[in-house]
C-alpha positions as CSV (number, residue, x, y, z in Angstrom):
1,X,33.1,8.4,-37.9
2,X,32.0,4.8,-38.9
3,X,31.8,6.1,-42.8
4,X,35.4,6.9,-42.7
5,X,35.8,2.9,-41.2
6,X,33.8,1.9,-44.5
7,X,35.9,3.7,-47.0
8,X,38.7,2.4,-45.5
9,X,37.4,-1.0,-45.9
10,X,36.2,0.1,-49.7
11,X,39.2,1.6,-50.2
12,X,41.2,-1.9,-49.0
13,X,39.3,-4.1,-50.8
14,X,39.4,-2.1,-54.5
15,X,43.3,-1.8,-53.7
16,X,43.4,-5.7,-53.4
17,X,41.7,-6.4,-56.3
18,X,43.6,-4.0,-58.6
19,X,46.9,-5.1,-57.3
20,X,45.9,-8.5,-59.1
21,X,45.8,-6.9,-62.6
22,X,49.0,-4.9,-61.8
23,X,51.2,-7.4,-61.3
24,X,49.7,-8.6,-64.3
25,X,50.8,-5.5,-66.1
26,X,54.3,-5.7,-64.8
27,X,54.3,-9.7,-65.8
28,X,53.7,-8.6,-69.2
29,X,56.3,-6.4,-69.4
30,X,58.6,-8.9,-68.6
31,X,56.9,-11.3,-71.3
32,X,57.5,-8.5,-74.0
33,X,59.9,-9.7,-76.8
34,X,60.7,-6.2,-78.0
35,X,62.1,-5.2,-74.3
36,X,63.7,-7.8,-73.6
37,X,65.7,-8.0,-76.7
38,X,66.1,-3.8,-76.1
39,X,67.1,-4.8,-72.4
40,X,69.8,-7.6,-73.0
41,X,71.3,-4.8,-75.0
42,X,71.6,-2.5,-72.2
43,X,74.2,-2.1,-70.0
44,X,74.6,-3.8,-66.7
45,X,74.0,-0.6,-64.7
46,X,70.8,0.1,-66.5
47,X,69.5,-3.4,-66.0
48,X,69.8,-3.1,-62.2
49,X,67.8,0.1,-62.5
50,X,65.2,-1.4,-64.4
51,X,64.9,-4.5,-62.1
52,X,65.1,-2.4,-58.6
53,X,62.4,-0.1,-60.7
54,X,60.0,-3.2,-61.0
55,X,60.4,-4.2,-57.9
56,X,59.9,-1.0,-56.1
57,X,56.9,-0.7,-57.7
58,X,55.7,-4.0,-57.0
59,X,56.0,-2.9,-53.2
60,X,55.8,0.1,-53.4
61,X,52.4,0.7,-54.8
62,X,50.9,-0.9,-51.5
63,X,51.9,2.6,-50.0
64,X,49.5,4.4,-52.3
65,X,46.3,3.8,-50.0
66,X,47.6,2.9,-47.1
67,X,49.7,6.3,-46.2
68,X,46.8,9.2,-47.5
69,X,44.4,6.7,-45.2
70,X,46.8,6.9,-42.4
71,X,47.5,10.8,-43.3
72,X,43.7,11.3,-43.4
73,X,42.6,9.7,-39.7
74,X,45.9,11.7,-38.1
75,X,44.0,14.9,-39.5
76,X,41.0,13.5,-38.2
77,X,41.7,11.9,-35.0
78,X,45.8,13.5,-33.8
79,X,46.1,10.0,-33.2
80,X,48.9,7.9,-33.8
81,X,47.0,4.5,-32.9
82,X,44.1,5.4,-35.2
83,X,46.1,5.9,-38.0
84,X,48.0,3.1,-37.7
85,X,44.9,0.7,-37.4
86,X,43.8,2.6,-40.9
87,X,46.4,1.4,-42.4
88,X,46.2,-2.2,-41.1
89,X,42.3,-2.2,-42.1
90,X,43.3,-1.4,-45.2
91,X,46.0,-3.6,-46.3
92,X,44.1,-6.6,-44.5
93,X,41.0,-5.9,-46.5
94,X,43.5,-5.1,-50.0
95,X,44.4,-9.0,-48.6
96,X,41.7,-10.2,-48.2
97,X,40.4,-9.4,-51.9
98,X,43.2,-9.8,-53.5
99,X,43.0,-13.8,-51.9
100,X,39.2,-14.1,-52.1
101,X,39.9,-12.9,-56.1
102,X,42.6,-15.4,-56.4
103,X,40.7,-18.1,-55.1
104,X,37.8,-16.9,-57.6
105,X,40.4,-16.9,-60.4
106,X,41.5,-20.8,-59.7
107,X,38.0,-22.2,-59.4
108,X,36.1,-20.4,-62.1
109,X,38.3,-18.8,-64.8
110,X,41.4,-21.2,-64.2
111,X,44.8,-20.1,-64.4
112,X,47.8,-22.1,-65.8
113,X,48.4,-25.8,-64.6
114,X,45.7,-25.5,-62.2
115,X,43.2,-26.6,-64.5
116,X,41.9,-29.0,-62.5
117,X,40.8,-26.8,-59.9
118,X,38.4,-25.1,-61.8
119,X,34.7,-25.8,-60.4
120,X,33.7,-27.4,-63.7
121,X,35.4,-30.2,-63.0
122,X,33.1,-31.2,-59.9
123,X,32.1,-34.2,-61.0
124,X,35.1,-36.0,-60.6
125,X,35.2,-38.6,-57.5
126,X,38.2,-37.2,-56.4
127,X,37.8,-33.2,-57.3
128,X,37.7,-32.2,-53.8
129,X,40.6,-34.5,-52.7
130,X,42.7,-33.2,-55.1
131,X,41.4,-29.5,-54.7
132,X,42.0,-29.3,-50.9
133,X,45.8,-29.3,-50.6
134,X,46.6,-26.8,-53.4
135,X,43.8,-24.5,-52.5
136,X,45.3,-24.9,-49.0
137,X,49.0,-24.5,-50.2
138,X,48.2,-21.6,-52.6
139,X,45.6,-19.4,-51.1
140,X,45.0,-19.9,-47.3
141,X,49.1,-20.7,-46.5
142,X,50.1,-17.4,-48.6
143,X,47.3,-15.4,-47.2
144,X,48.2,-15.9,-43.5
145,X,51.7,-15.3,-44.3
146,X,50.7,-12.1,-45.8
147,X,47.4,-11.3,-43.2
148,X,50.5,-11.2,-40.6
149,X,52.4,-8.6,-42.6
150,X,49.7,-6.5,-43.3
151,X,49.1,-6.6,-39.5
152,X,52.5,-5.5,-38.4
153,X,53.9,-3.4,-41.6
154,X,50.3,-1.8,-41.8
155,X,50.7,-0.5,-38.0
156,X,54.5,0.2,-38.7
157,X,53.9,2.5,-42.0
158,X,50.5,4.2,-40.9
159,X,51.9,5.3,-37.8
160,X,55.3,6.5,-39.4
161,X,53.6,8.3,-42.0
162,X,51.3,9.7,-39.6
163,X,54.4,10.8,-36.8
164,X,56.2,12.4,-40.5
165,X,52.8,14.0,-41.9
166,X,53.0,15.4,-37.7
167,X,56.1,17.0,-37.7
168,X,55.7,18.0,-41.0
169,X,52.7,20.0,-40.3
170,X,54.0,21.1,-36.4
171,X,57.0,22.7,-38.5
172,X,55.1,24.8,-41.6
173,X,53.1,25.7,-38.8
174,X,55.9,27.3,-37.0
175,X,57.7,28.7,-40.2
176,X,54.0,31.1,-40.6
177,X,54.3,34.5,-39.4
178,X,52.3,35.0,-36.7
């Protein structure tokens, strides 16, 4: 039971950190001359598409772990409340590493006009003065906001997927000749 637990925490924390380099994938797209230009071109209709698309896939993809974990402990368990805190562990750990990452990102690799945040730059009287407020602003103030809706829309989708995956199974199982 408690390995289940850990892979759910593995699985969380791998999710959090890919997501980073996802979003970068879908930034890039954005930043690509040759589909822009191809896009501007497009009609309207097909622009709102294209927009909904990248933003349902922004959110969307935080369904890909969090539903089959959910599905998985509903197997597991038949219960509703242990499914739902699956998918809570998981998208608070896919938080938590896609915030410890971020924080990694600002102090060691940098990341654009927060230069002077990387760790390098230590020596500077004032480095941790002037580190304090954005690190606060841009990693611990984000992360709570979204620690709270991994907490509540965790709970709501893993124990909606799990009451669906249910009903789903109560009514093949019906359908089956006996």
């Amino acid at each position: 039971m408690r390995n289940r637990w850990l892979i759910y925490l593995a699985v969380g924390l791998v999710f959090g950190f890919a997501d980073w380099y996802f979003l970068d994938l879908l930034a890039s797209l954005g930043q690509n001359q040759a589909l822009n230009g191809n896009l501007l071109q497009a009609p309207g209709y097909i622009r709102i598409i294209i927009v909904m698309a990248l933003v349902s896939s922004n959110y969307g993809v935080w369904l890909i772990p969090v539903i089959p974990s959910a599905i998985y402990e509903m197997k597991r368990t038949q219960s509703l409340r242990r499914a739902a805190i699956s998918a809570v562990v998981v998208w608070s750990a896919a938080m938590l590493s896609y915030y410890a990452y971020y924080a990694f990102m600002l102090m060691f690799v940098g990341l654009p006009n927060m230069e002077f945040m990387l760790f390098s730059n230590r020596q500077s009287a004032t480095y941790w003065a002037d580190w304090w407020p954005p690190f606060q602003r841009v990693i611990l103030a984000q992360f709570f906001d979204w620690i709270g809706i991994a907490v509540i829309g965790g709970a709501i989708v893993g124990t909606l997927s799990a009451y669906v995956f249910n009903l789903v199974s109560k009514k093949r199982r019906q359908r089956q000749p006996v």
